[in-house]
KEPA-345838 format. One record per residue (C-alpha): residue in one letter; chain; x, y, z. Coordinates in steps of 0.001 Angstrom, whole numbers, plus 500000, padded with zeros to 6 digits. Each point is the difference from the previous one (the first is absolute). Layout:
BEGIN
@res = a chain = A east = X north = Y up = Z
...
***
This chain:
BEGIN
@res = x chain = A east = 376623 north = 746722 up = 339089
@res = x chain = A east = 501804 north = 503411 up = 499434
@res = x chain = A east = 501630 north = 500687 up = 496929
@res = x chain = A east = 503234 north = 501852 up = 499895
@res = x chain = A east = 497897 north = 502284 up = 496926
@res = x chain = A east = 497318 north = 500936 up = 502571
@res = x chain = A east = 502534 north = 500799 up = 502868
@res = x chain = A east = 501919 north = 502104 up = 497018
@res = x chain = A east = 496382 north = 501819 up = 499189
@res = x chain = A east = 499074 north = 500909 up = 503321
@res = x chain = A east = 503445 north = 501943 up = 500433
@res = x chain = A east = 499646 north = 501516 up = 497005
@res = x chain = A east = 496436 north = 501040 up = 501022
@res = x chain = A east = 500988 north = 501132 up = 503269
@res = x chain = A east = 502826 north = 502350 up = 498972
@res = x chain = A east = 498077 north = 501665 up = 496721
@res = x chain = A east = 497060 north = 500597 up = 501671
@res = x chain = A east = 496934 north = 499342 up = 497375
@res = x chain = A east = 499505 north = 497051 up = 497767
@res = x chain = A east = 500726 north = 502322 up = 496703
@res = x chain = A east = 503668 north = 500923 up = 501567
@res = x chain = A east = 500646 north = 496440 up = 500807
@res = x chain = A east = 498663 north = 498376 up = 496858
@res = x chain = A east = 502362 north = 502114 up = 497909
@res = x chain = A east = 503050 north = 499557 up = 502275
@res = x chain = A east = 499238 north = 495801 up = 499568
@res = x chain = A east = 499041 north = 500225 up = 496521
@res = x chain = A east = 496614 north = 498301 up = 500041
@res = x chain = A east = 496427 north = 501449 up = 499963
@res = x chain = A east = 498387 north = 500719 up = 502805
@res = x chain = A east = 496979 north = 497152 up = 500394
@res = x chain = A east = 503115 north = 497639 up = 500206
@res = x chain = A east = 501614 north = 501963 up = 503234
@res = x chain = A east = 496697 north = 500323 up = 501642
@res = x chain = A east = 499388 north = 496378 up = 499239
@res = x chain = A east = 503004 north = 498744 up = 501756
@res = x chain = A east = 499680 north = 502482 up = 503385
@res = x chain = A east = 496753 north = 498658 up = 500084
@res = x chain = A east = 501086 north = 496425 up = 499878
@res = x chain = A east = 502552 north = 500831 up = 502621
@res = x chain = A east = 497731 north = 501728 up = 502672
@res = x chain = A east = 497565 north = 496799 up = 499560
@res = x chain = A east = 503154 north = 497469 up = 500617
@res = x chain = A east = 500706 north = 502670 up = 503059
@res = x chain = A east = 496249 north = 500332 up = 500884
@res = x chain = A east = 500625 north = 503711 up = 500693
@res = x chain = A east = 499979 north = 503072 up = 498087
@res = x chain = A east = 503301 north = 501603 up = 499233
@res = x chain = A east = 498920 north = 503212 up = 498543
@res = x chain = A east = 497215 north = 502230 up = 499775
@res = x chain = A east = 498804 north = 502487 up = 497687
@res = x chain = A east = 499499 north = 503880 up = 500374
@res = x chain = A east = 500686 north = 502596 up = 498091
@res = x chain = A east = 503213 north = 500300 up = 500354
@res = x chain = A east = 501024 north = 496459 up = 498151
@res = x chain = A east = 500322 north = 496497 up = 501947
@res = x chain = A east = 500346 north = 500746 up = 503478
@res = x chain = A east = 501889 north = 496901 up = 501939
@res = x chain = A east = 498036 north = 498346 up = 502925
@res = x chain = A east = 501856 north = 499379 up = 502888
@res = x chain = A east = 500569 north = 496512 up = 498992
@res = x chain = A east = 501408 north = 501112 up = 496198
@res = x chain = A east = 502726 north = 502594 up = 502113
@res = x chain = A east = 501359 north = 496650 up = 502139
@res = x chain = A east = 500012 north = 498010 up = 496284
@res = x chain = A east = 501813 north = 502597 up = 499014
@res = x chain = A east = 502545 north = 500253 up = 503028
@res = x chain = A east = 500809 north = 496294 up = 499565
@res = x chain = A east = 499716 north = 499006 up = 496451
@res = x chain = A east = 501724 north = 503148 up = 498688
@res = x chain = A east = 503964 north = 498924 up = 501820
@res = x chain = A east = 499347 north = 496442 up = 498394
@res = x chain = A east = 499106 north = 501443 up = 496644
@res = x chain = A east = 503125 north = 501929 up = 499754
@res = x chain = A east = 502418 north = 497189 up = 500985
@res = x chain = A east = 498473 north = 498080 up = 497462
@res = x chain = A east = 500501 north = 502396 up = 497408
@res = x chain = A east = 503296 north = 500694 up = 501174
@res = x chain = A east = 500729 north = 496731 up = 499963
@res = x chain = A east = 499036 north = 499834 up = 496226
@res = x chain = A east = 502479 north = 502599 up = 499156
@res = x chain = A east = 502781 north = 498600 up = 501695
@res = x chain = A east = 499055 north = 496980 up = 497725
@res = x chain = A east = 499357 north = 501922 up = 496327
@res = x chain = A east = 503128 north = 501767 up = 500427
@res = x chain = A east = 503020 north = 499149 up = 497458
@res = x chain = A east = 503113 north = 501644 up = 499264
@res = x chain = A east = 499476 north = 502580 up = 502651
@res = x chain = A east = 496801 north = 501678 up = 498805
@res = x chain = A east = 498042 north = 501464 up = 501962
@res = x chain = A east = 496317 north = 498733 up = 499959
@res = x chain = A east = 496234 north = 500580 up = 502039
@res = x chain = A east = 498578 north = 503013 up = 501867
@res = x chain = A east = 500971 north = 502525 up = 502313
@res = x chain = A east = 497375 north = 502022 up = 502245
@res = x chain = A east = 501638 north = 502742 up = 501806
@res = x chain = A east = 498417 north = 502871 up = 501698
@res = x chain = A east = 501303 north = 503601 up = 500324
@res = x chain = A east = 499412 north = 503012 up = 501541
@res = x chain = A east = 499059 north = 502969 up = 497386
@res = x chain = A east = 502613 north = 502291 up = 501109
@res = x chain = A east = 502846 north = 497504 up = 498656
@res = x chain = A east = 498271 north = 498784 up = 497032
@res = x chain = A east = 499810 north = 503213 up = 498893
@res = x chain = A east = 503589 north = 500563 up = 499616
@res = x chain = A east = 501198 north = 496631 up = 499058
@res = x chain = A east = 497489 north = 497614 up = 499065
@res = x chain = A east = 499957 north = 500608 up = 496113
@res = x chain = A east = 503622 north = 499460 up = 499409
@res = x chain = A east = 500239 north = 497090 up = 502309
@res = x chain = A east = 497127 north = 498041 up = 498016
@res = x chain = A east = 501515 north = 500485 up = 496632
@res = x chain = A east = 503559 north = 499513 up = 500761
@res = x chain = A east = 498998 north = 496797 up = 501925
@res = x chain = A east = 497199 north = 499233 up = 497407
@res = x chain = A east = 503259 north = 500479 up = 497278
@res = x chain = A east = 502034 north = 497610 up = 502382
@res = x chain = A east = 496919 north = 497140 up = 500408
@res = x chain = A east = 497464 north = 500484 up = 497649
@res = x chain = A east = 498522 north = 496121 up = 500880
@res = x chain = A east = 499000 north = 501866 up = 503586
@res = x chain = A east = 496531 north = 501186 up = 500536
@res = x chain = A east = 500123 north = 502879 up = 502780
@res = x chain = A east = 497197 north = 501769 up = 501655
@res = x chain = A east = 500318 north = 503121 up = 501987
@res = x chain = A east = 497496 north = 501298 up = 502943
@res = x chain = A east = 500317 north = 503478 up = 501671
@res = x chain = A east = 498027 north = 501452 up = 503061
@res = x chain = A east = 501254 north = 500690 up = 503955
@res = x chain = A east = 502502 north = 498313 up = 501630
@res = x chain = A east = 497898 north = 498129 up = 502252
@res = x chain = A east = 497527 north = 498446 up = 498007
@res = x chain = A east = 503174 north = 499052 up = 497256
@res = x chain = A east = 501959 north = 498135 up = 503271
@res = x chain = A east = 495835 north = 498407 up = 501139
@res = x chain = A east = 500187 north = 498646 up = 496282
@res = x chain = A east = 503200 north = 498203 up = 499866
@res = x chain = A east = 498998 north = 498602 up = 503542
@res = x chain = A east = 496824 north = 498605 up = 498476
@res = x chain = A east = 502137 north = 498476 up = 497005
@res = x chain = A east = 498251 north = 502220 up = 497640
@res = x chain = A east = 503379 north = 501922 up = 499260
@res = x chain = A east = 503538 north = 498329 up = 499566
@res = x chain = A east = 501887 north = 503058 up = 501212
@res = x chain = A east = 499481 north = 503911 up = 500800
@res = x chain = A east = 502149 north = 502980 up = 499566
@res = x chain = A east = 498392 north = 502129 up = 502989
@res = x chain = A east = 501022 north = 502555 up = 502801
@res = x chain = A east = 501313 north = 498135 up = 502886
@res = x chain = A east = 497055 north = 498745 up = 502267
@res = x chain = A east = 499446 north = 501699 up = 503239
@res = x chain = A east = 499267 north = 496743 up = 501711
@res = x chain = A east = 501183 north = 496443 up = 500013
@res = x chain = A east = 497985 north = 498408 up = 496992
@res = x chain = A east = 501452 north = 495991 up = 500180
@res = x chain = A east = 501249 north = 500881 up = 496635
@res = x chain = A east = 504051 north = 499480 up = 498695
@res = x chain = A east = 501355 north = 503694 up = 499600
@res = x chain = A east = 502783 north = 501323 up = 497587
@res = x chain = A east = 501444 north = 503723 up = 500505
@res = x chain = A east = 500079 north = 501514 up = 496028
@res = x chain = A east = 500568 north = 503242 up = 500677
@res = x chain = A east = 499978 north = 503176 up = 501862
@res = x chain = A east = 498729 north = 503534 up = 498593
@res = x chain = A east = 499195 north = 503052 up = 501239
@res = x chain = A east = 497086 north = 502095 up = 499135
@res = x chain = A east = 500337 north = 503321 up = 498762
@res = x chain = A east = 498272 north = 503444 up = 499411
@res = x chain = A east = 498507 north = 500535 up = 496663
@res = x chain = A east = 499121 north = 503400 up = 498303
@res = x chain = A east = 499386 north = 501222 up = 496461
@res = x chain = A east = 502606 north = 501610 up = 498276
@res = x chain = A east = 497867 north = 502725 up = 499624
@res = x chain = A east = 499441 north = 500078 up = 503937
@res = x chain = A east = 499444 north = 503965 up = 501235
@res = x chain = A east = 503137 north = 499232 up = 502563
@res = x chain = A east = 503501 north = 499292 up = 499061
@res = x chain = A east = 500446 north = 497614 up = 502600
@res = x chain = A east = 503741 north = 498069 up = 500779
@res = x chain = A east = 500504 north = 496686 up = 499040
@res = x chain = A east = 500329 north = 498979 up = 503315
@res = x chain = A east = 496739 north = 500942 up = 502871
@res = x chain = A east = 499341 north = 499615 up = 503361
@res = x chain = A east = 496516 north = 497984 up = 500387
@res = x chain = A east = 498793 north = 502973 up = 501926
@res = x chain = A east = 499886 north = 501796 up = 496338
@res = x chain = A east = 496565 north = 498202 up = 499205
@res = x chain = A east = 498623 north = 502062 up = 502731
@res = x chain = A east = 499942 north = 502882 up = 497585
@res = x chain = A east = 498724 north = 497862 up = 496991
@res = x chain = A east = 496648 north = 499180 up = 498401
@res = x chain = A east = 500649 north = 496625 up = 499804
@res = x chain = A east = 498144 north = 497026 up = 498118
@res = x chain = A east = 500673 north = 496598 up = 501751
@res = x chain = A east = 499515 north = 495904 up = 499911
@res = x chain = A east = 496931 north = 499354 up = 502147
@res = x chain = A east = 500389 north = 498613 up = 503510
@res = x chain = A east = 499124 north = 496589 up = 498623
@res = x chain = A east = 503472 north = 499968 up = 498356
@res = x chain = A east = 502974 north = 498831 up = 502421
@res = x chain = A east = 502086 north = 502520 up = 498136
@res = x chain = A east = 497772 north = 502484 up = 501601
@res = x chain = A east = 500529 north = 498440 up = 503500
@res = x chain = A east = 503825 north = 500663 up = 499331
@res = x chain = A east = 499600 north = 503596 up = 499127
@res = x chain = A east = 497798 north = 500306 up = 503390
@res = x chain = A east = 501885 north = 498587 up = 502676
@res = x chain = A east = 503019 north = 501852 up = 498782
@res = x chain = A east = 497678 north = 503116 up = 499674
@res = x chain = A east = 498411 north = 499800 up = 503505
@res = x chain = A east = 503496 north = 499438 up = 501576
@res = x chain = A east = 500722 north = 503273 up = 498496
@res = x chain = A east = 497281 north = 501704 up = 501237
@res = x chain = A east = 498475 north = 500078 up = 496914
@res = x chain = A east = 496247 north = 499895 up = 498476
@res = x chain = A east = 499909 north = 498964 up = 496558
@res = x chain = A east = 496755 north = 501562 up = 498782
@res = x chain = A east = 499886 north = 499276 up = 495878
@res = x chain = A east = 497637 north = 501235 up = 497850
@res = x chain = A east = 499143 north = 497321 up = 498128
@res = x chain = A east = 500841 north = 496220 up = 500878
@res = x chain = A east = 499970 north = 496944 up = 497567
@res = x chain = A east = 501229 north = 496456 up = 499748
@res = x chain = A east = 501036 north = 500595 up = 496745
@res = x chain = A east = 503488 north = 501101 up = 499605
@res = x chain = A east = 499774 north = 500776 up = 496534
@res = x chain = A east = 497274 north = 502374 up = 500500
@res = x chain = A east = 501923 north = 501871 up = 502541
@res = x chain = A east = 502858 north = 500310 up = 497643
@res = x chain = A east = 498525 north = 501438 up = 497108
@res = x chain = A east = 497598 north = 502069 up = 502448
@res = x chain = A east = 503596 north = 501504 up = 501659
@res = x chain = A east = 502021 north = 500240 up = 496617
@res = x chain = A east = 496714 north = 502488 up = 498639
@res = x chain = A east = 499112 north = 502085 up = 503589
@res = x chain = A east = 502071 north = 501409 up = 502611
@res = x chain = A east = 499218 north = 496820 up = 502339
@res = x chain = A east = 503116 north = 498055 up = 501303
@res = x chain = A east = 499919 north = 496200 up = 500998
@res = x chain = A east = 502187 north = 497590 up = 501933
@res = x chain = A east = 500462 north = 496683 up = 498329
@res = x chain = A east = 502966 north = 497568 up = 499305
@res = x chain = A east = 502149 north = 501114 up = 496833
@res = x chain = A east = 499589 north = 496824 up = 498407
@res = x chain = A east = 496339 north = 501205 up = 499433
@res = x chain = A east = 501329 north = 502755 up = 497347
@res = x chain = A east = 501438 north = 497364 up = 497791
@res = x chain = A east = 498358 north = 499387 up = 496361
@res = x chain = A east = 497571 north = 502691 up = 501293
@res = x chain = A east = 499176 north = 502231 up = 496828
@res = x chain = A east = 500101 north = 503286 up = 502181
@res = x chain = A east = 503526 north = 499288 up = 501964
@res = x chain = A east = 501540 north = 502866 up = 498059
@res = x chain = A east = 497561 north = 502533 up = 501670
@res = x chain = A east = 500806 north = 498663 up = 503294
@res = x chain = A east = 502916 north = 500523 up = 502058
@res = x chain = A east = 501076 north = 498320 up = 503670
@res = x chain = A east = 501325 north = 501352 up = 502875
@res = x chain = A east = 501567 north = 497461 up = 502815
@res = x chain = A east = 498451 north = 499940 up = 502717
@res = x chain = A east = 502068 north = 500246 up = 503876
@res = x chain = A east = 498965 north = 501231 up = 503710
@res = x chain = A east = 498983 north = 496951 up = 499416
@res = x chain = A east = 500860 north = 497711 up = 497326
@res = x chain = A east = 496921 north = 497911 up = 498938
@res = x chain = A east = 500934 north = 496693 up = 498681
@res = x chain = A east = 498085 north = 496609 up = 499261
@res = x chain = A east = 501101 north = 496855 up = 499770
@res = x chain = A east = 499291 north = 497125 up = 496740
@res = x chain = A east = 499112 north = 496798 up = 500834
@res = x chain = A east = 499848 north = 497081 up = 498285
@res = x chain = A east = 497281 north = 497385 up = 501923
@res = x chain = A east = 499385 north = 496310 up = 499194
@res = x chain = A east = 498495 north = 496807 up = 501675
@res = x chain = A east = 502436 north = 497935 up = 501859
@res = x chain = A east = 498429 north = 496896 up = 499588
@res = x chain = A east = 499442 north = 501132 up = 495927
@res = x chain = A east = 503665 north = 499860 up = 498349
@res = x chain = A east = 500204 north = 502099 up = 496716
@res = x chain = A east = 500305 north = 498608 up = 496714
@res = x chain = A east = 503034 north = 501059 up = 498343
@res = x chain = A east = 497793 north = 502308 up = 497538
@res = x chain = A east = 499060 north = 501982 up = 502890
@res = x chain = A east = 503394 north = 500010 up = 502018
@res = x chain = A east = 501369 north = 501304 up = 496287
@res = x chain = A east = 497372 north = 502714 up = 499790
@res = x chain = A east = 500362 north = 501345 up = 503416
@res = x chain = A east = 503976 north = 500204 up = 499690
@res = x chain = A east = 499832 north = 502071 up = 497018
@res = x chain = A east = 496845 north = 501897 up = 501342
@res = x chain = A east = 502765 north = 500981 up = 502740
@res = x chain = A east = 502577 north = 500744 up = 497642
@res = x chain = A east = 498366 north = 502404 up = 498584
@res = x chain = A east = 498873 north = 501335 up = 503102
@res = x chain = A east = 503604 north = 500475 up = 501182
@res = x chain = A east = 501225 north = 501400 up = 497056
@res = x chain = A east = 497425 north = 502973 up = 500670
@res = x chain = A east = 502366 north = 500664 up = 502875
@res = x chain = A east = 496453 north = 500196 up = 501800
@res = x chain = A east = 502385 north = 498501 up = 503193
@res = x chain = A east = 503579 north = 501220 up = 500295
@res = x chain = A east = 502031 north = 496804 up = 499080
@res = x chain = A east = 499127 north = 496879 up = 502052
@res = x chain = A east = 496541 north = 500192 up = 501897
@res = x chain = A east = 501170 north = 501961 up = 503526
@res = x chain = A east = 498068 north = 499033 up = 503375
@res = x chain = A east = 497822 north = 503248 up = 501133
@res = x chain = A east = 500753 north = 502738 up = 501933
@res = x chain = A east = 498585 north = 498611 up = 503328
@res = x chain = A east = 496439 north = 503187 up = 499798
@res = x chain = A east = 499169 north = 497119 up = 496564
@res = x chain = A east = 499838 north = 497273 up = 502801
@res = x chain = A east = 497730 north = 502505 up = 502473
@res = x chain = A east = 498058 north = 501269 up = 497066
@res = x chain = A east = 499037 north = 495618 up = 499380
@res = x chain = A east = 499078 north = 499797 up = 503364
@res = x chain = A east = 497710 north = 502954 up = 500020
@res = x chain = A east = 497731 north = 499498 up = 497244
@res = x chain = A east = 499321 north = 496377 up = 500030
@res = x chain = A east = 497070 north = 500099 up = 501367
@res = x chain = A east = 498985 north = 502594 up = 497760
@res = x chain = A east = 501010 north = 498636 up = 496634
@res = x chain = A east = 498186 north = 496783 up = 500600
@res = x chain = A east = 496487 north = 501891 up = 500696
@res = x chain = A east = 500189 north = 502755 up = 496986
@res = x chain = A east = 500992 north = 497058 up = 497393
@res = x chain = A east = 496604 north = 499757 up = 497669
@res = x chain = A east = 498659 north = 496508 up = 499398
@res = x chain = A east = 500418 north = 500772 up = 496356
@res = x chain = A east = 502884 north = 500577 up = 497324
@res = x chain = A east = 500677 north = 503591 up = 499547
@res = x chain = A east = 500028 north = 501306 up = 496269
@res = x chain = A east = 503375 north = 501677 up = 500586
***
């Protein structure tokens, strides 16, 4: 019959990838895990993963294990911590994705100040694109993501965090003196290093672009916004990216911004969970101060304001596009 041990093995095994990743996350040695899967597939009588050089590749029988043992597994342990909690501590695990370009600016001080608040929680953090963040909380692997707001209907629950606009970045060292406030045609006479048109914060920059009549032709492009930072705060090169992206950054004092109008670019924060998958109260804690700090960034201008009604043309246009250029795989951003 199934054990509860094997069930917990095989989505530990599924989510790290390799025996050696998922033996150290459990805490046992390996001959033990591969043991167990083993005993599993034969109750199953089919093979749930396969190897290759890339780690333990699921079969397509060990992705629709996944899909319907992984909801059950977290109301159980949500269950427990409803159960282990006393005097209003805060116990169990929170998984929560996020896209780079937040994390970057708030992540740090969120995790200690909440780590400081609940010590007995055990978070983990995932980054990559929007898309594949929103495909993992609809797969249960994720409890919640901070993303940019989906192009297209995704079945999930959706919670406006905030608004921000992008802006122009230049070193202060930059060969023009240029206003703090541009028109987006200015890029037109800049070498400019950009996201990649992966990104969906490139997609924004584009539509808005091409409804200007503009070509955005960068020299280099990179899914890394770090890189592009410290590659603008050392060259003449200028960037568009949200603010938030300068914070903690060790070269934001050789950077300066310049607002952006003609048009304004701005993105939308969502938060995105399951609706059939309530939140612990760990999680629903973490994402509240998550947006607190946010907000207190003044990334949005008071309470999150609906989009000028080019945001709501600009969804419509690129859907299609965003869902082919997504890669399969996590972006090291």
């Amino acid at each position: 019959m199934m054990e509860l041990r094997q069930i917990q093995y095989f989505l530990c095994l599924f989510e790290e990838g390799t025996v050696t990743r998922a033996a150290k996350r459990l805490n046992i040695v390996q001959p033990a895990l591969s043991m167990q899967i083993a005993r599993l597939e034969e109750e199953l009588d089919q093979k749930l993963f396969k190897r290759s050089p890339r780690g333990m590749q699921p079969t397509t029988a060990g992705r629709q294990m996944y899909q319907l043992f992984s909801p059950i597994m977290r109301d159980l342990t949500h269950a427990r911590e409803q159960l282990l909690r006393t005097k209003g501590e805060l116990r169990g695990h929170i998984n929560v994705g996020m896209i780079a370009s937040i994390a970057h600016g708030v992540l740090a001080n969120t995790l200690l100040e909440f780590k400081s608040q609940h010590p007995k929680v055990n978070v983990t953090i995932a980054d990559g694109y929007s898309a594949i963040l929103a495909d993992w909380v609809a797969g249960g692997r994720l409890d919640a993501a901070i993303i940019n707001k989906p192009t297209r209907p995704l079945g999930l629950d959706m919670e406006v965090i905030t608004d921000e606009d992008m802006v122009l970045i230049t070193s202060v060292d930059h060969r023009r003196a240029l206003p703090d406030v541009v028109p987006l045609r200015i890029v037109d006479t800049l070498e400019l290093a950009l996201l990649t048109r992966h990104h969906g914060l490139r997609g924004i920059m584009e539509y808005y672009a091409q409804g200007a009549d503009i070509n955005l032709s960068p020299t280099i492009e990179s899914d890394s916004v770090t890189s592009i930072l410290n590659l603008v705060s050392h060259t003449q090169l200028a960037t568009i990216l949200p603010g938030i992206t300068l914070s903690g950054q060790p070269w934001s004092p050789r950077l300066q911004t310049h607002r952006i109008v003609e048009p304004t670019l701005t993105r939308r924060v969502v938060c995105v969970t399951h609706p059939r998958h309530p939140l612990n109260q760990a999680t629903s804690a973490f994402i509240e101060l998550l947006t607190q700090h946010l907000q207190s960034m003044q990334i949005g201008a008071g309470a999150p304001k609906e989009p000028a009604p080019q945001t709501y043309d600009f969804m419509r246009a690129i859907s299609q596009e965003i869902a082919v250029d997504v890669p399969s795989t996590t972006p090291a951003l």
